[in-house]
C-alpha positions in Angstrom: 22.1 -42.0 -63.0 24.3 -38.9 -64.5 25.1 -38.7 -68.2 27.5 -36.9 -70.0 28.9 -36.4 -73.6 31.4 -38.5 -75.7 33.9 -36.3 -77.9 31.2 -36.6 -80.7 28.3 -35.3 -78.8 26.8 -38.4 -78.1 24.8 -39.1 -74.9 26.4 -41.9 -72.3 24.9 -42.9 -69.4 27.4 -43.0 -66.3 26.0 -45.3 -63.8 26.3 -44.2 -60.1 28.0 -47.5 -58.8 30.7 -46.7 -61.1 33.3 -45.0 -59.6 35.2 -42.3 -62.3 39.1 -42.7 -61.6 40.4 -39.5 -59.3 42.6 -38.5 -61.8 40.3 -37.4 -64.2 37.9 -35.7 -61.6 40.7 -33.9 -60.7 41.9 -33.2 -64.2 38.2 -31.8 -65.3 37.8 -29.7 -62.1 41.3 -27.8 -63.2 40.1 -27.6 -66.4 36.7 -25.5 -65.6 39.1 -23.4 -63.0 41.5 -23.1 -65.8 40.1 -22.6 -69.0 36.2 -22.1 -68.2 34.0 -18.5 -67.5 31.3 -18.9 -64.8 28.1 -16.7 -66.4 24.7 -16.1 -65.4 23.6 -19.1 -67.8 26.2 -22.0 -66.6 30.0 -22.6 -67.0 31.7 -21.7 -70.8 34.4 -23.6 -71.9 34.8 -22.3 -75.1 38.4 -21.3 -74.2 38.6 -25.1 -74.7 38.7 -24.8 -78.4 40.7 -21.1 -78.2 40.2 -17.7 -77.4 36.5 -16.8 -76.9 35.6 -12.8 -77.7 33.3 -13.4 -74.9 35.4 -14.0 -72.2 36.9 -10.5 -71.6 33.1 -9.8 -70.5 29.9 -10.9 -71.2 28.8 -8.7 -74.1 25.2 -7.5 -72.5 27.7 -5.6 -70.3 29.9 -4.1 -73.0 28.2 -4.1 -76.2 27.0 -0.2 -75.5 30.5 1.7 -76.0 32.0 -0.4 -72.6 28.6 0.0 -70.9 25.9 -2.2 -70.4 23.6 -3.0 -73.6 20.4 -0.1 -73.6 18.3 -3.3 -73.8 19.5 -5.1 -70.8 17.9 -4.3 -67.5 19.8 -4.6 -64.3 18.1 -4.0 -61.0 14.8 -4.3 -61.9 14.6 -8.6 -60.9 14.6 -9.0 -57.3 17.0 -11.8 -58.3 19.5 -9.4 -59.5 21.3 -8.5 -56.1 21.6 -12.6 -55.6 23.0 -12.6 -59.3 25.8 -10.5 -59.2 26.5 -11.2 -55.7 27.2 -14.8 -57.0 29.1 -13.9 -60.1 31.7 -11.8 -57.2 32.0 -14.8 -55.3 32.2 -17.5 -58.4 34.6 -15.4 -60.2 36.7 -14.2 -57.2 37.5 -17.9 -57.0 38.2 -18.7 -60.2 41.0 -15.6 -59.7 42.0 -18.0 -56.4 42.5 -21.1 -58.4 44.0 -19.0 -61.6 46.7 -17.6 -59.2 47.6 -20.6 -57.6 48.7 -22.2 -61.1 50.7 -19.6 -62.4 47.7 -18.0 -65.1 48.1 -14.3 -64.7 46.5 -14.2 -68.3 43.3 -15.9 -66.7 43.3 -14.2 -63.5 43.5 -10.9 -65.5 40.4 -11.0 -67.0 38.2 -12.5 -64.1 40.0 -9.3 -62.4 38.3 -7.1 -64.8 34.6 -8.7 -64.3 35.0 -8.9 -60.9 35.3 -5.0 -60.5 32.7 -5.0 -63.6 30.1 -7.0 -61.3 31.2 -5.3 -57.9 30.3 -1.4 -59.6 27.1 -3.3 -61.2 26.3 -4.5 -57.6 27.0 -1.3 -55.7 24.6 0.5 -58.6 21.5 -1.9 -57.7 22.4 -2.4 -53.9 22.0 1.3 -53.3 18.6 0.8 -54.7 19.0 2.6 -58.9 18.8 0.3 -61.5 20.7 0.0 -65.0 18.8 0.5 -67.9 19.9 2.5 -71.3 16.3 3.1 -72.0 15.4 6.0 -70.1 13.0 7.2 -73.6 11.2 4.0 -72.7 10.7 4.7 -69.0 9.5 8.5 -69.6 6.9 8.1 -72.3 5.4 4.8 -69.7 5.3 7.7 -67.1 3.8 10.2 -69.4 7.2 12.7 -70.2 6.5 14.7 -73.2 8.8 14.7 -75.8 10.8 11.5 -74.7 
């Protein structure tokens, strides 16, 4: 059983035996190429509705004068590596599909993450983290005057 959501937000059930005409599977899968970000937290498809701020780059990873927030802590998960190296394959896609219908504008952007995500990635691959924090780090470890 899947469900999904009417133009008012409504729940409706979709039952599996019902087959959901090709034409709209394919017109929904264009859209997410299209119009949609992939992020750590799902797809956004704010772009939907207009222009999100957010779509140029997650704001975590800009917020601090272009760099990452001083809150946000990259390398420290064991998850991370398997984070970003999704987000380089996910968005290197979406660049594919952006291309192949003629949406420069689109495949502009997900150029500027992807080499975003691929520095990020380098950073904690080589085994240094990214964290704004350092005050935080050195009084932990005992640093006077941190």
């Amino acid at each position: 059983m899947c469900f999904s959501f009417d133009l008012n937000g409504h729940v409706q059930e979709i039952k599996a035996d019902e087959d959901i005409p090709t034409d709209i599977l394919n017109t929904l899968w264009l859209d997410q190429k299209l119009n949609a970000m992939d992020n750590p937290y799902g797809t956004c498809h704010v772009r939907l509705n207009g222009n999100c701020s957010y779509m140029e780059t997650p704001p975590c990873l800009i917020c601090n004068a272009g760099n990452p927030c001083k809150d946000l802590a990259i390398g420290f998960s064991e998850l991370d590596l398997q984070k970003y190296e999704l987000l380089i394959k996910t968005t290197s896609r979406a660049i594919v599909v952006a291309k192949q219908h003629a949406r420069e504008d689109i495949a502009e952007k997900h150029r500027r993450n992807l080499e975003r995500y691929k520095g990020i990635l380098s950073t904690i691959q080589g085994g240094n983290i990214i964290f704004g924090r350092q005050d935080r780090m050195k009084k932990k470890l005992g640093v006077p005057n941190a």
